[in-house]
Short mmCIF file of the C-alpha atoms (twelve columns), coordinates in Angstrom:
data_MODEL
# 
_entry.id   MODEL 
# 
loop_
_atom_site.group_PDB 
_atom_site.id 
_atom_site.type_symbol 
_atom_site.label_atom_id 
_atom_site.label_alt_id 
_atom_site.label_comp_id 
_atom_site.label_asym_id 
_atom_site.label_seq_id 
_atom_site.Cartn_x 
_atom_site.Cartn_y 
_atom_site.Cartn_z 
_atom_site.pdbx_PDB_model_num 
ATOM 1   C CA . UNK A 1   4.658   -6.085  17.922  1 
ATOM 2   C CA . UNK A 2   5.097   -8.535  20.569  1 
ATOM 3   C CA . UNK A 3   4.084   -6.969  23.823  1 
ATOM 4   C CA . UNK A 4   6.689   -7.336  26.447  1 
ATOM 5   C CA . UNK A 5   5.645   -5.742  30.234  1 
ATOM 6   C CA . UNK A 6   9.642   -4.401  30.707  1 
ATOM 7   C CA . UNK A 7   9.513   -3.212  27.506  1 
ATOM 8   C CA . UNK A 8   6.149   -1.404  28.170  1 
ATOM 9   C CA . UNK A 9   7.728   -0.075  31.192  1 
ATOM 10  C CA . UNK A 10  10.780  1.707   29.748  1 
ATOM 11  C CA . UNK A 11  8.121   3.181   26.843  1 
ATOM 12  C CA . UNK A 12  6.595   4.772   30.139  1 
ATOM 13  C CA . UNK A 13  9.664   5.990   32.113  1 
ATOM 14  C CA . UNK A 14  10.436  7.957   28.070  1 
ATOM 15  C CA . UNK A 15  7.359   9.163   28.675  1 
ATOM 16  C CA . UNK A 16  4.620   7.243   27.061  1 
ATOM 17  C CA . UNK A 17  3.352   7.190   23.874  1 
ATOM 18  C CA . UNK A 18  0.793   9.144   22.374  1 
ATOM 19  C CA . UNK A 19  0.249   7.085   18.876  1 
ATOM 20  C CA . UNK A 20  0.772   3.583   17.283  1 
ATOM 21  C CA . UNK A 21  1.816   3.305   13.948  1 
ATOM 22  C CA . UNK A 22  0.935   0.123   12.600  1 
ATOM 23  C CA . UNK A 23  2.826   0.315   8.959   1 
ATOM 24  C CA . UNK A 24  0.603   -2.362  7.502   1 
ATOM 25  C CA . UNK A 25  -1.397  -5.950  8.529   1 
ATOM 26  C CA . UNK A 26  1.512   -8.198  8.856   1 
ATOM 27  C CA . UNK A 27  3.309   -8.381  12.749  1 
ATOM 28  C CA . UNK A 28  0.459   -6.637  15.123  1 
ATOM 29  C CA . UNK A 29  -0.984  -9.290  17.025  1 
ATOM 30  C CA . UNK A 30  -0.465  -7.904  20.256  1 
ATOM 31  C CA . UNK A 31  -1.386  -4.102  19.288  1 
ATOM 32  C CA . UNK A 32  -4.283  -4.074  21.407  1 
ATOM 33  C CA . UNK A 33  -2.173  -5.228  24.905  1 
ATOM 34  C CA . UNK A 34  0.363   -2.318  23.955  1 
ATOM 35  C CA . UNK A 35  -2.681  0.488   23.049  1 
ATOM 36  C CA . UNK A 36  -4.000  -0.491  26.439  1 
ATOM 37  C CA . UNK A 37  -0.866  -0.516  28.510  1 
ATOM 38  C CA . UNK A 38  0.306   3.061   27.110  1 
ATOM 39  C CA . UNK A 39  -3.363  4.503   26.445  1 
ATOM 40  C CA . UNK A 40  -2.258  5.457   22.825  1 
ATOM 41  C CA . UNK A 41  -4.428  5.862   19.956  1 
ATOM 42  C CA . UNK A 42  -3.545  3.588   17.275  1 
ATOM 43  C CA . UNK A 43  -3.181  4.749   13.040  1 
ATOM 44  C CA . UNK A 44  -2.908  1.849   10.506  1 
ATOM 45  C CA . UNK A 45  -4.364  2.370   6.600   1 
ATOM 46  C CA . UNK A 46  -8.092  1.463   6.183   1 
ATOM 47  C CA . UNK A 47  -6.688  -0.957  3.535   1 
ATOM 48  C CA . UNK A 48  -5.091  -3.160  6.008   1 
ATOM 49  C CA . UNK A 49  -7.699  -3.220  8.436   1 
ATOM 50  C CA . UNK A 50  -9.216  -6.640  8.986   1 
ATOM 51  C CA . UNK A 51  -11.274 -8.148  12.448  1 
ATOM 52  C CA . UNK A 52  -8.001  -8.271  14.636  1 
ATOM 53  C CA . UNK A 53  -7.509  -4.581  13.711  1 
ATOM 54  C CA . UNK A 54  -10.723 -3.034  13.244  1 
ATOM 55  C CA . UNK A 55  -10.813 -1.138  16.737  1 
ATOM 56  C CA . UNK A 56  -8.107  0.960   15.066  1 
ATOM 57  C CA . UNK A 57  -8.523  4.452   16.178  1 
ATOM 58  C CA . UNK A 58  -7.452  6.362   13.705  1 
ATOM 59  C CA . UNK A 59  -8.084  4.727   9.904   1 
ATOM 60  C CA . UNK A 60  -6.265  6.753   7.084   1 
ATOM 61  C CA . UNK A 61  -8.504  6.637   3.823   1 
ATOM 62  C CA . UNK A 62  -7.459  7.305   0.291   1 
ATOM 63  C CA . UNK A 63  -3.514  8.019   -0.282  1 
ATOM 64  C CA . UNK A 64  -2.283  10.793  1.689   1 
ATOM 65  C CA . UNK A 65  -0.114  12.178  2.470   1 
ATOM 66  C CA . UNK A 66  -1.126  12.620  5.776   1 
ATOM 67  C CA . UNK A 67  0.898   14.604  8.566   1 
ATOM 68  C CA . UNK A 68  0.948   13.627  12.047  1 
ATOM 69  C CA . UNK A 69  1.914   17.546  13.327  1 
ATOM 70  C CA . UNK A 70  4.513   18.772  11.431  1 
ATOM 71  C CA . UNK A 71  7.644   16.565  12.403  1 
ATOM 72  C CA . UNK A 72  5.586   13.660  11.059  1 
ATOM 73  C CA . UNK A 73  4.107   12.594  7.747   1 
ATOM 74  C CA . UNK A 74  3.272   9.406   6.733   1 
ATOM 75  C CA . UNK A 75  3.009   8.229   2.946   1 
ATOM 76  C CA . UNK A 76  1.438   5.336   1.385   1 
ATOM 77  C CA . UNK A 77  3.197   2.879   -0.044  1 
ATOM 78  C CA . UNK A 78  1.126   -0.374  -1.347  1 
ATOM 79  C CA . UNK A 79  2.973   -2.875  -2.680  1 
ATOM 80  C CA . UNK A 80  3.710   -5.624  -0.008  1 
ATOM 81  C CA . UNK A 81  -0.477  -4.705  1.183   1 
ATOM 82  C CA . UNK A 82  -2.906  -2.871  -0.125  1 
ATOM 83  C CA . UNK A 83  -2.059  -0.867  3.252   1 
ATOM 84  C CA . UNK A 84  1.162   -0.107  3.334   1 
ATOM 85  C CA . UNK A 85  2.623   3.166   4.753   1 
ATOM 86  C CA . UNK A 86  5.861   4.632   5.772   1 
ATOM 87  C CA . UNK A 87  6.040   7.068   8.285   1 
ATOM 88  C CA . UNK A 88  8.491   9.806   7.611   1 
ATOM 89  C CA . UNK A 89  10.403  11.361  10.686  1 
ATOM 90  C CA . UNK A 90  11.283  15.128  8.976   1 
ATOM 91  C CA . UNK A 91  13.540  16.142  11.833  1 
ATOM 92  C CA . UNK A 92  16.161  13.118  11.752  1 
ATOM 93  C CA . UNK A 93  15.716  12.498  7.906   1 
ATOM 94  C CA . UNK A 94  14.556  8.575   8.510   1 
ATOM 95  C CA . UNK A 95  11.971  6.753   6.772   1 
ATOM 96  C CA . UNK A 96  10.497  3.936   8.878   1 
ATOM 97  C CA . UNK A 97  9.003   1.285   6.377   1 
ATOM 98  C CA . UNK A 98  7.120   -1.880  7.727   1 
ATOM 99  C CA . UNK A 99  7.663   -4.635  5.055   1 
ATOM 100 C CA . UNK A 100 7.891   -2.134  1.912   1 
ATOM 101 C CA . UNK A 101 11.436  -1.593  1.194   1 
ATOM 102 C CA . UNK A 102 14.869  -2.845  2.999   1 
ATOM 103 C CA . UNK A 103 18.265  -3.851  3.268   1 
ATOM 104 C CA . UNK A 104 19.113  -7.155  0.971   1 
ATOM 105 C CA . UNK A 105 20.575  -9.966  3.086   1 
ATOM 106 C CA . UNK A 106 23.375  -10.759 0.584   1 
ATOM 107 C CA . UNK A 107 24.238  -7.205  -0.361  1 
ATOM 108 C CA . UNK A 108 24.144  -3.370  0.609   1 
ATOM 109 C CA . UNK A 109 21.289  -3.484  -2.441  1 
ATOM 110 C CA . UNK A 110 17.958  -2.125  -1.462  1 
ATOM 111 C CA . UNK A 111 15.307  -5.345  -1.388  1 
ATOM 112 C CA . UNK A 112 11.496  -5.675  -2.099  1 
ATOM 113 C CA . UNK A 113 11.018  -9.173  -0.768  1 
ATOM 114 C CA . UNK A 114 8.749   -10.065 -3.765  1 
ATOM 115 C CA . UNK A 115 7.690   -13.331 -2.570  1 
ATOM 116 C CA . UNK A 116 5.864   -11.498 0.546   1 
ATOM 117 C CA . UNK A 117 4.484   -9.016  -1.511  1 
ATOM 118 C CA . UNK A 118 0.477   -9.656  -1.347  1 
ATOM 119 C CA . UNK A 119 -0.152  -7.288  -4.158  1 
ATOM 120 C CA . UNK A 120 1.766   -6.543  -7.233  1 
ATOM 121 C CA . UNK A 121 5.425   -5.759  -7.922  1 
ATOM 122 C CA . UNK A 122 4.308   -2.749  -10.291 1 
ATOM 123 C CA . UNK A 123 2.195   -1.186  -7.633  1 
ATOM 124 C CA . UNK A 124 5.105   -1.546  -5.004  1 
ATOM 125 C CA . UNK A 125 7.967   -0.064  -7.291  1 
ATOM 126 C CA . UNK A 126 5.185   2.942   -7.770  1 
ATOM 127 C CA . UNK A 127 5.666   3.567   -4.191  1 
ATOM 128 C CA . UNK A 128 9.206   3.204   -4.541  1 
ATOM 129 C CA . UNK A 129 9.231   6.613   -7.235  1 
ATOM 130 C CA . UNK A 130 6.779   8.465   -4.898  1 
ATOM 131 C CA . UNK A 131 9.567   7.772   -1.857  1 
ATOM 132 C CA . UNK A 132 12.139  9.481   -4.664  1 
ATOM 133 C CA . UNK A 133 10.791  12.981  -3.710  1 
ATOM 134 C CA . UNK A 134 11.217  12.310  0.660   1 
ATOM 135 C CA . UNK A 135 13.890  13.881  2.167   1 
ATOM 136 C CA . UNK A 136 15.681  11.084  4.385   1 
ATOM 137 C CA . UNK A 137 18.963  9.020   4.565   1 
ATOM 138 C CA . UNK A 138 17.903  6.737   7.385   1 
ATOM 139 C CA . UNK A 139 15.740  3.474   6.505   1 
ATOM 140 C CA . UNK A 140 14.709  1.455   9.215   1 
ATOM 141 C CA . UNK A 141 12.693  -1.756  7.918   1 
ATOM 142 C CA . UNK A 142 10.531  -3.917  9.559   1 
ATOM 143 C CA . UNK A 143 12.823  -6.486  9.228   1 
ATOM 144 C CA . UNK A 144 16.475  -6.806  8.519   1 
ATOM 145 C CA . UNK A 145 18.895  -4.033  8.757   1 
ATOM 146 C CA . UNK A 146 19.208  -0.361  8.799   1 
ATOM 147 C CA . UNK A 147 20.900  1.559   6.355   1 
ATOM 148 C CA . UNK A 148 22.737  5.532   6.518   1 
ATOM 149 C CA . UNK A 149 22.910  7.020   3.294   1 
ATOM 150 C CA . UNK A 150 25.890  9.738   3.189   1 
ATOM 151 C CA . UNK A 151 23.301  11.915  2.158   1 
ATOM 152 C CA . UNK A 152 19.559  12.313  -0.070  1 
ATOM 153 C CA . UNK A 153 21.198  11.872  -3.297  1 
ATOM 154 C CA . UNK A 154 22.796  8.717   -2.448  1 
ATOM 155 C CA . UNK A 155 19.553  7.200   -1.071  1 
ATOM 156 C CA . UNK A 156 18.409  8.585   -4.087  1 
ATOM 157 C CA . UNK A 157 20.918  6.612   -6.172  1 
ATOM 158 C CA . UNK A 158 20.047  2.958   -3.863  1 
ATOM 159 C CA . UNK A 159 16.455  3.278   -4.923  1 
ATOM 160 C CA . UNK A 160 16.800  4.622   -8.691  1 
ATOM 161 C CA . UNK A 161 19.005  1.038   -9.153  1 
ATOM 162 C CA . UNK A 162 16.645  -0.569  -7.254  1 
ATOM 163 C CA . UNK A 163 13.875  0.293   -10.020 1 
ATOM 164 C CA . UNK A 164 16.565  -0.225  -12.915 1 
ATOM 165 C CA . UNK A 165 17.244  -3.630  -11.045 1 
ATOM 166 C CA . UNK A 166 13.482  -4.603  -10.802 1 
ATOM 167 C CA . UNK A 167 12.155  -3.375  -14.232 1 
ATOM 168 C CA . UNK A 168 15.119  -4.528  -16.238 1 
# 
């Protein structure tokens, strides 16, 4: 994320932040400015991790699930890094994704953005079964647009023709 000082300031008048979630490598260049600014501790997958991120405070190893108290959990999802991972908002049903999964530009169709993709598309539509079994009906990509399902089943629906779509 691009740090922005007005930005940083509204973060603080919320109330500050307590963590960083870095969904994977791509799009954190100025991580360290904002970790400094809001003295938050900072959680990005040890798979991602390179010399721009390595002062990372808190590295998640292996493939989780992992829970950040119990509002929170955050799943891996490789597939557009070796790193990927979703974070998973229980109370409000949303599923925040990075780069792994979003709205296509040209339709209401769920995307994986192949030619970003830095590992395989089999590995990324594996992570795209495991998200199968999250309760949520909010994505919010990286990049693009957000999308309201009417309810699980329906998101349910967007991602089983997604997999249809991809393996077809």
């Amino acid at each position: 994320p691009r740090y922005t000082p007005r930005l940083a300031d509204n973060i603080e008048r919320l109330g500050g932040a307590r963590y960083m979630f870095l969904t994977h490598i791509d799009d954190v260049a100025d991580h360290g400015k904002w970790a400094r600014r809001l003295k938050c501790q900072r959680i990005m997958h040890s798979g991602d991790v390179e010399e721009g991120t390595a002062d990372v405070e808190w590295k998640l190893d292996g493939n989780g699930p992992w829970n950040i108290g119990t509002d929170f959990q955050l799943i891996h999802t490789p597939g557009h890094t070796q790193g990927s991972v979703c974070l998973h908002y229980k109370l409000l049903k949303v599923l925040f994704t990075g780069d792994h999964v979003a709205k296509s530009e040209e339709s209401d169709d769920l995307n994986l953005f192949r030619m970003y993709s830095k590992q395989s598309v089999t590995v990324q539509l594996e992570s795209i079964r495991k998200l199968l079994a999250v309760e949520f009906e909010w994505i919010l990509p990286g990049h693009g647009y957000r999308i309201k399902y009417r309810d699980v089943q329906a998101k349910n629906a967007a991602m089983e023709s997604l997999l249809a779509n991809c393996t077809s």
